[in-house]
N, C-alpha and C positions, 0 to 999 in steps of 0.2 A: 799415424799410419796403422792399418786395419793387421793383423796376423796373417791375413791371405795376400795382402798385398807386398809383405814382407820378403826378399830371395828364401830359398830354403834354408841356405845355412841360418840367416839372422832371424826365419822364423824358429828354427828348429833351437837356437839359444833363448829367443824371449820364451817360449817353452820351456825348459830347462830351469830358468829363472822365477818362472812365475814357479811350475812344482817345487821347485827347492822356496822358495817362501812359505806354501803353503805347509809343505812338510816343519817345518819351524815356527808357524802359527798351532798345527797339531801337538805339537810339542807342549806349547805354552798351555793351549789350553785344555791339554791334561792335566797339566800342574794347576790350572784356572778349577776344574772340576772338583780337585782335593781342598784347594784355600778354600773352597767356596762353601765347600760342606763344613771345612772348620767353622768358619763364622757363622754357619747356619744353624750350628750345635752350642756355641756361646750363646752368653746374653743378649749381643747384637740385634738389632729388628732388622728386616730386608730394607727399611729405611736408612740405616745408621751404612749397611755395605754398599748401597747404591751412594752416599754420600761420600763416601773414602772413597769409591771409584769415580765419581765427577770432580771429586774436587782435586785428586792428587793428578788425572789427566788433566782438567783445565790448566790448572797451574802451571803445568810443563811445557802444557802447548799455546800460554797466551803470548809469550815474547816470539813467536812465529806465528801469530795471526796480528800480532800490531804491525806487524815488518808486511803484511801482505794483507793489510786491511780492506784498499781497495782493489784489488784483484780477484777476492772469493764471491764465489756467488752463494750468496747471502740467504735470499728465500730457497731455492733447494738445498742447499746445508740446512737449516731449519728440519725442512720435511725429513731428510736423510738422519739427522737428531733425533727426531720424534724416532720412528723406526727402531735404529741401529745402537743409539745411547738410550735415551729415557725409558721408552717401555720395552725394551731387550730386558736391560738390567734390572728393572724394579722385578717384572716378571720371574725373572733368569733365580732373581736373589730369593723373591718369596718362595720359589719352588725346594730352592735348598732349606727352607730352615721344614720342611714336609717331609723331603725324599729323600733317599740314599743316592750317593753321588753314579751310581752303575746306571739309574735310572735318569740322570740328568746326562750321562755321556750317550745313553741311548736316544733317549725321545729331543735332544737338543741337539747335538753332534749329529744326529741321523734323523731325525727330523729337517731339518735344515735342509739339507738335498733336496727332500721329497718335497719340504714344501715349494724351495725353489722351482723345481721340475711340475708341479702341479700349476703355480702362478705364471709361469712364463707360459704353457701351453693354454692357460685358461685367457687372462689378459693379451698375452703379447702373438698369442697362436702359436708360439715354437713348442710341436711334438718331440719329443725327443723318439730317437731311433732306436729297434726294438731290442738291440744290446744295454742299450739305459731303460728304457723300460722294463727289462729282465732285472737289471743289476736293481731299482728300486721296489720292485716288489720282491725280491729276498729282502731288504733293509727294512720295507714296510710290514713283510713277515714280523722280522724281529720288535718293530714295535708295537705291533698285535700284543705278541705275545707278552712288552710288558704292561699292555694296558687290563688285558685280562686277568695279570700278576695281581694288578693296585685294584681293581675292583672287585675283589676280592673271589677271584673265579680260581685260586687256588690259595691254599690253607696258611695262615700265617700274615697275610698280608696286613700294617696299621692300619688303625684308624685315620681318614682322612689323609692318607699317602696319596690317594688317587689326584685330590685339591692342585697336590704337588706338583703332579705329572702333568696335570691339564696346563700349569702355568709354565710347565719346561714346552710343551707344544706353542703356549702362545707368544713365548721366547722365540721359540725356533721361525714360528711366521712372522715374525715382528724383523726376524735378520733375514732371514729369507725377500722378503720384500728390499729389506735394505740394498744387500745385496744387487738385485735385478734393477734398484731405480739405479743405486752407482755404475752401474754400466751401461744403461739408457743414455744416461745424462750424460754421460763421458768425463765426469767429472774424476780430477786429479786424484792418488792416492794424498799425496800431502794437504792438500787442500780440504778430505775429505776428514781423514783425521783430525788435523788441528781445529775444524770448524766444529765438528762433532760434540770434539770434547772442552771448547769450548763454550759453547752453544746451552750445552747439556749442564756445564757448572753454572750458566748464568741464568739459567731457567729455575733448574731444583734444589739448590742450596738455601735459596732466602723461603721457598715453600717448606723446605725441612725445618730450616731455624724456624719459622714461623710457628709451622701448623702441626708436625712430623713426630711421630711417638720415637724418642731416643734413652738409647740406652749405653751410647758410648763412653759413657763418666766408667760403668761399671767396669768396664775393662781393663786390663794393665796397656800402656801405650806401645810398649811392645809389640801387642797383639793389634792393636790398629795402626802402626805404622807398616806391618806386613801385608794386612789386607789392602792398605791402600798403596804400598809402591808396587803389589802383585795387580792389584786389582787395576788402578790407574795408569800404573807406567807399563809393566810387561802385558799385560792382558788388553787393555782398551786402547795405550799409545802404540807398543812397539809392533804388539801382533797385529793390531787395528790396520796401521801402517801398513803392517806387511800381505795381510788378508786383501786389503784394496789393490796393493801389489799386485797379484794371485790375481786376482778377478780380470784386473785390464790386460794381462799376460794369456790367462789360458781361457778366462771365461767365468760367470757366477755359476753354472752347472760343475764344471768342472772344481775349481776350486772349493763351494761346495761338500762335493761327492769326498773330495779329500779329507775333510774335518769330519768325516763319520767313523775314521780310522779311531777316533778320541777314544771312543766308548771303551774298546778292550785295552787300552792304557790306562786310563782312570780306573774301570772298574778291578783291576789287577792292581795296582797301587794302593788303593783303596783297603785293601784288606789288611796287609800290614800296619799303614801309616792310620786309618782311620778306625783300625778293627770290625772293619763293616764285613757279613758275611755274603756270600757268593752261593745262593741255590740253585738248580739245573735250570729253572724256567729263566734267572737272567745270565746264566752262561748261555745260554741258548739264544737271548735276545742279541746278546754282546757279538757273539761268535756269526750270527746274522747278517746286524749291521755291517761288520768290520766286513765279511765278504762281498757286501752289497757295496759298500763304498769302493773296494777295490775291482769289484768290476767295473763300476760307473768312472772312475778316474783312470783308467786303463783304454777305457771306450767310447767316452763322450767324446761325440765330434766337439771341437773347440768354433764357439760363433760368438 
């Protein structure tokens, strides 16, 4: 049953239900933004973090896909895979070991929205309404300004930072997409997860053993048993889970617009725990998005 179809009280809780998921997937993956840059600053290769993340979600989630083996649909979980697990993450990971995390909670966390709201009015014809179109170009302000940051249109910026950013964008339309077919499809939250992250371990692990530049010997296991039960279980299972939640509750726009809040938590964190610095051009990105997302999740009609 559709949210419109729903009485008010029982739509106005699946409401309810879906924001409080999403506010808890926000959560996570601000703490997902800081591990991520850890690993990105080790030895690790975007190879070795994408491997801790498929393999410790497969693992979790295959005794829940043998139990509902023939129930899942199989060829769209695949495509939903490709998307949402394999090229998110490899993307997602190689940006971090380039960028500082303020610029992955920007152009990925706020990215995300915009691309969503760009592909559904492009492919699917849904305009959004001109309180979302407001609230996303504040947000696309913000990520103007950090792309003019990384290309070096103000002083200080690395070398090859920009590489970074380009891969946090092709992160954010790789979920973005994700996103818009799991709601097309109607496909299940659990169903969409455990296939995901199974799908994703059984594809890229024997390509990694195989083919894959690693460097996970160099590490203490300490340090890759964090990445992988952040990376696999809270970040790709639980929030995964909870993110699909979010989408069939309020909608992928909406849900979405909610995970652009990341950016001023990560980037705020970031500076104690990573000693990463904060200059006006991405306080200004940061401070963008975060009110671009809060108008868009405030005002997006839910469809």
């Amino acid at each position: 049953m559709t949210a419109e179809a729903l009485p008010v009280p029982a739509h106005r809780l699946q409401l309810l239900k879906g924001f409080a998921a999403a506010a808890a997937v926000v959560v996570v993956w601000s703490g997902f933004n800081i591990v991520s840059r850890l690993g990105g600053r080790s030895p690790l290769t975007p190879y070795d973090m994408a491997a801790a993340r498929f393999v410790f979600s497969g693992i979790v989630c295959l005794p829940f896909v043998l139990a509902r083996w023939r129930r899942l649909p199989w060829p769209r979980l695949a495509v939903l895979a490709a998307f949402g697990g394999m090229s998110y993450g490899l993307f997602v990971y190689a940006g971090f070991s380039l960028a500082p995390t303020a610029h992955a909670g920007i152009l990925v966390n706020g990215g995300i929205p915009f691309a969503t709201a760009l592909l559904a009015w492009l492919v699917l014809g849904r305009r959004p309404g001109i309180r979302s179109e407001f609230a996303l170009l504040v947000a696309g302000l913000g990520i103007v300004l950090i792309g003019l940051h990384s290309f070096g249109q103000f002083a200080g910026a690395p070398a090859h930072q920009w590489v970074g950013d380009v891969f946090f964008l092709l992160a954010a339309t790789c979920y973005a997409s994700f996103g818009l077919l799991l709601k097309h499809w109607h496909v299940s939250p659990l169903d969409a997860t455990i296939g995901i992250a199974v799908i994703s371990m059984a594809c890229y692990a024997p390509v990694y053993l195989a083919f894959l530049p690693k460097a996970i010997a160099t590490v203490p296991l300490s340090f890759v048993l964090l990445q992988g039960v952040y990376q696999g279980i809270l970040a790709a299972s639980i929030a995964g889970l909870l993110f699909a939640y979010a989408i069939h509750n309020i909608g992928p726009q909406r849900a979405t617009l909610m995970l652009a809040m990341v950016p001023g938590i990560s980037a705020v964190a970031a500076v104690p725990l990573l000693k990463e610095s904060l200059d006006a051009v991405t306080i200004a990105g940061v401070v963008l998005v975060t009110v671009g997302a809060a108008l868009g999740a405030t005002h997006q009609s839910a469809r």
